[in-house]
C-alpha positions in Angstrom: 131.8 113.3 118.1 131.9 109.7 116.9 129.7 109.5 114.0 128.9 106.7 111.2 127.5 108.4 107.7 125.0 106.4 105.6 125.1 107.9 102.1 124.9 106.7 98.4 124.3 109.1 95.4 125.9 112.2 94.6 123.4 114.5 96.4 125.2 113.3 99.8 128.6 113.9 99.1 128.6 117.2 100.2 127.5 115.8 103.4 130.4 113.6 104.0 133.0 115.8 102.3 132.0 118.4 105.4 132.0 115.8 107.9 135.4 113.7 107.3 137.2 117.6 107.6 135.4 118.5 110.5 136.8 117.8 113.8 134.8 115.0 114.3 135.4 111.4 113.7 133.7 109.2 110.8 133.8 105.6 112.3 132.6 104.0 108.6 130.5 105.1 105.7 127.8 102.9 104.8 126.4 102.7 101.4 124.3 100.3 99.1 126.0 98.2 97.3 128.3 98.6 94.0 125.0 97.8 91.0 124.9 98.2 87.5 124.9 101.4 85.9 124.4 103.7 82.5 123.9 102.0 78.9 127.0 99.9 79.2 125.3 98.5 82.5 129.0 97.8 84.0 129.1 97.1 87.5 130.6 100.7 89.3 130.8 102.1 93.3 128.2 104.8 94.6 130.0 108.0 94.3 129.7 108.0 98.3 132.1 105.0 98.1 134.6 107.0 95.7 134.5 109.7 97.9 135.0 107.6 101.5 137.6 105.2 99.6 139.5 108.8 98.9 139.6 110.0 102.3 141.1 106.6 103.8 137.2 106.0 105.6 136.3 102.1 106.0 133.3 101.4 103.9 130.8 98.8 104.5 128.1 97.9 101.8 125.4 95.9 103.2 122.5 94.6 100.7 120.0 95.4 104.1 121.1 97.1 106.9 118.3 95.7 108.5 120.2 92.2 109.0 121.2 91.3 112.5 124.7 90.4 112.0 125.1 94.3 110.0 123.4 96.0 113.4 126.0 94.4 115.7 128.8 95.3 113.3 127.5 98.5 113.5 126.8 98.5 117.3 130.5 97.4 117.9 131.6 100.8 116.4 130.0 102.7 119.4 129.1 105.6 117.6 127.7 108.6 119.3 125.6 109.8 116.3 124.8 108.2 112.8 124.1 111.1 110.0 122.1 109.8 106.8 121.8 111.7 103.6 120.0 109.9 100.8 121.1 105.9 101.5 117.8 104.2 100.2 117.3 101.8 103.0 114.3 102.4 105.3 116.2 102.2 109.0 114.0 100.1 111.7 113.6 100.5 114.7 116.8 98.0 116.2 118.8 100.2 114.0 117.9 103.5 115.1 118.5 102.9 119.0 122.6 102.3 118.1 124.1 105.6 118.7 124.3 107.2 122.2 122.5 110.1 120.9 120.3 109.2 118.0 120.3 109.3 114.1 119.9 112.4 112.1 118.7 112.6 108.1 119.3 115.3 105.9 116.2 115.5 103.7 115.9 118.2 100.7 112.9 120.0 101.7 111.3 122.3 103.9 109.3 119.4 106.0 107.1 118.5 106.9 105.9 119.3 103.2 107.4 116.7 100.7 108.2 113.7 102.6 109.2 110.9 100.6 111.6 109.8 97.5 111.0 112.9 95.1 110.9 116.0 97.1 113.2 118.6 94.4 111.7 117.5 91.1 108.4 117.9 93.5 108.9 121.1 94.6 109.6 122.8 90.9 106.9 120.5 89.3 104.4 121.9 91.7 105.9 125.5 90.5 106.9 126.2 94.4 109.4 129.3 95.0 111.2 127.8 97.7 112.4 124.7 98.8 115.4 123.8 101.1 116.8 120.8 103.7 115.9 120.0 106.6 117.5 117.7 109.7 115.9 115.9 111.7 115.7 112.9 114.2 115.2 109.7 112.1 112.0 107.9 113.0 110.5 105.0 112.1 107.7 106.3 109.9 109.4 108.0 106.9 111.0 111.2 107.4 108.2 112.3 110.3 110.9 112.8 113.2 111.4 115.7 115.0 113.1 119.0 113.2 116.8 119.7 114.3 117.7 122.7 112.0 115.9 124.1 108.8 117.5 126.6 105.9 115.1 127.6 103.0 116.5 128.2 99.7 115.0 130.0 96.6 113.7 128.3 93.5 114.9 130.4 90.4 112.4 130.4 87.5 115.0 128.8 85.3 116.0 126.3 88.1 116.3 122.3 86.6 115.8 119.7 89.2 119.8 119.2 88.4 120.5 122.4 89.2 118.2 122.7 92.6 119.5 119.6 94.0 123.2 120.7 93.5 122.5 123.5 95.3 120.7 121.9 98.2 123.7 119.4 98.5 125.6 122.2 99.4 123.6 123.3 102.1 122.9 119.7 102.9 126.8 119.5 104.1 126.6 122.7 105.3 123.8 122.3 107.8 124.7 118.6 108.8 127.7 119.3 110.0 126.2 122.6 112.4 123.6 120.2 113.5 126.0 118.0 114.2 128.4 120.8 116.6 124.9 121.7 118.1 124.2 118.0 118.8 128.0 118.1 120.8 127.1 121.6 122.3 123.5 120.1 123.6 122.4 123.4 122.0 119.1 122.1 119.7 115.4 121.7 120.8 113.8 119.0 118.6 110.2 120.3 117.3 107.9 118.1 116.1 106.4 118.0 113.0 103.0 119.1 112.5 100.8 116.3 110.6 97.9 118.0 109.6 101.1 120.1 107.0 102.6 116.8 105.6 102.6 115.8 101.8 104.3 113.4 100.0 106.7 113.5 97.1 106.1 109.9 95.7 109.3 108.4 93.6 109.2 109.2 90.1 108.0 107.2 87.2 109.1 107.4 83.4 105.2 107.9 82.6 104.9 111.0 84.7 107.0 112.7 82.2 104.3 112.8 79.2 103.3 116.2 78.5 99.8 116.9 78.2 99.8 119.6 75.8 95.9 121.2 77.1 97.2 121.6 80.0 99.0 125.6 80.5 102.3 125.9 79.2 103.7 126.9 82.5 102.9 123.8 84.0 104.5 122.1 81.1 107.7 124.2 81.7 107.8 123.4 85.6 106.9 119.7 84.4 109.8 119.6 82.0 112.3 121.8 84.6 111.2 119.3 87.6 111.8 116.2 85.5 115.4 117.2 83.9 118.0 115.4 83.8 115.6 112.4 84.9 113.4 110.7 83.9 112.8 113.7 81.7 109.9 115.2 79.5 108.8 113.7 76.5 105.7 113.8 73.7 106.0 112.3 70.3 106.6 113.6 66.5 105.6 111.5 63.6 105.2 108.2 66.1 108.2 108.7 67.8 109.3 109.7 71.8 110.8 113.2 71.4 112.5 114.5 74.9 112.4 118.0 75.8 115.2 119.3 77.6 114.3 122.9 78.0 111.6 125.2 77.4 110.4 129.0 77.8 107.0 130.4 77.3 105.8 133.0 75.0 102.3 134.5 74.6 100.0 132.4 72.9 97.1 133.4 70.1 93.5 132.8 69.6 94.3 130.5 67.0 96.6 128.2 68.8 95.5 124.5 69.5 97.2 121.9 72.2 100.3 119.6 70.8 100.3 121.7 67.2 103.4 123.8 66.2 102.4 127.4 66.0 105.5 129.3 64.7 108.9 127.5 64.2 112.6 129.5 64.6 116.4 128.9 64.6 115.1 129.8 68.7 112.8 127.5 69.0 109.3 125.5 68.5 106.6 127.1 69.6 103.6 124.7 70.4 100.0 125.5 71.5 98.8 124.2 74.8 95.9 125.0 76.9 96.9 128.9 77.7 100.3 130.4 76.1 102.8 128.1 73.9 105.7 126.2 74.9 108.4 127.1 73.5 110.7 124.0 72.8 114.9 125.2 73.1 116.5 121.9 73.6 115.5 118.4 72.4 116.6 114.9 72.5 115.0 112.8 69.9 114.8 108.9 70.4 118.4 107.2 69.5 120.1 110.5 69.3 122.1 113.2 71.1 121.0 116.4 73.0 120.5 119.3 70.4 119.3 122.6 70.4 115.9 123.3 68.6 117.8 124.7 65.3 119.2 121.8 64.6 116.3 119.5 65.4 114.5 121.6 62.8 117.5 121.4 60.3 117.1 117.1 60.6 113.4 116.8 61.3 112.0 119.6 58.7 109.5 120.4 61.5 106.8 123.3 60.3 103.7 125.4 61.7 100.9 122.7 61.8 102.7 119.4 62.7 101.2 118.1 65.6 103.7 116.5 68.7 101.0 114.1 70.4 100.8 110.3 71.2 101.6 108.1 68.0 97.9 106.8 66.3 
């Protein structure tokens, strides 16, 4: 098979990595353009490009793949399929009608549940068991084509969106390139989604990451797990943003109250919320490093009663 792959951050590497050493041919790699990035803000590749410039794969980096003059380039490839894994561009309709075949996404959840930007840090927000990827024929409303293949894999009660998406990478690459020997073989059935099941995993804000300490402390730990390593948890201690990292829950008492340290330990800071504490293991307080709660209580002499809240 002749096939073009779309890609950009590191979540579809595994995609292309199992593609370009596969017997199959990758025409090009297309990927967004090289940007800005981290606190230095110096201009760097997508990891996609690193990867495709590695393997000797042409890249081409349009700013819209929409534009006429990128669809002919594109046309003038004659590829017989066109695999996408996280690119960031919404393909219309001109686009989609290139390959002999059709296009195929690879999309990290069990669709039709979780359509849209944020489907990991979705799934373990919404303290879900299972997630997984899907692939499936690319139409022009957002990821509602038909199903191609579907593995399910389990959410761990310690998982971190990090560690989640790493994993469905893997299986990303893994199923992309056996749809892609099924799509040779003529051996797949396209289903269609069923509407009345869809939800949407909307892209991620900085905001959604305040903790609400009435709420129950095992929401705030699937909040804190689904946000890590971005755009992460945060409340605030004596008026400024205090990330949290990682947490645990322990039993909570009568006496407790939401946002107030209850019991402080080399461990940890437990805090009150609306049922059980929060138990805070890993911090990152504004303008500093990552540390572990014992040492954030060594700096920050925090004690039972301080209260982690909006500043007044």
């Amino acid at each position: 098979m002749k096939v073009v792959f779309m890609g950009t951050p590191e979540f579809a590497l595994p995609t292309l990595d199992r593609l370009a050493s596969s017997r199959h041919e990758v025409l090009a790699v297309v990927t967004q353009p090289d940007r800005p990035r981290g606190r230095g803000q110096e201009v760097s590749p997508p990891p996609v490009k690193q990867l495709a410039l590695e393997r000797g794969i042409p890249v081409l980096q349009p700013e819209k793949a929409s534009r006429p003059e990128f669809i002919e380039e594109i046309r003038k490839l004659n590829p017989d399929l066109i695999v996408v894994a996280a690119y960031g561009q919404i393909l219309k309709r001109e686009f989609l009608e290139i390959p002999r075949i059709f296009c195929v996404n690879v999309h990290s959840s069990l669709l039709p549940k979780y359509r849209g930007a944020a489907p990991i840090n979705r799934a373990i927000i919404n303290g879900d068991t299972e997630s997984g990827v899907t692939t499936m024929k690319i139409a022009e409303q957002l990821d509602a084509g038909d199903i191609l293949l579907m593995r399910a894999v389990a959410i761990g009660e310690n998982d971190t969106a990090q560690t989640l998406h790493d994993r469905l990478a893997k299986v990303g690459g893994e199923l992309a390139l056996e749809t892609v020997n099924r799509l040779e073989e003529n051996s797949i059935l396209p289903i269609p989604q069923d509407e009345s099941r869809a939800t949407y995993a909307h892209k991620l804000k900085k905001d959604d990451g305040l903790i609400r300490w009435e709420q129950e402390a095992v929401r705030l730990h699937n909040l804190v797990r689904g946000l890590e390593p971005w755009p992460g948890a945060f409340t605030f201690y004596k008026g400024k943003r205090l990330r949290v990292c990682a947490t645990e829950i322990h039993r909570g008492d009568p006496a407790d109250r939401p946002g107030v340290v209850a019991r402080v330990s080399d461990y940890g800071i437990e805090v009150g919320t609306g049922k059980d504490r929060l138990v805070l293991t890993r911090l990152h307080p504004e303008g500093k490093k990552h540390m572990l709660a014992k040492c954030f209580i060594a700096g920050y002499r925090i004690a039972p009663g301080d209260t982690l809240d909006l500043p007044a």
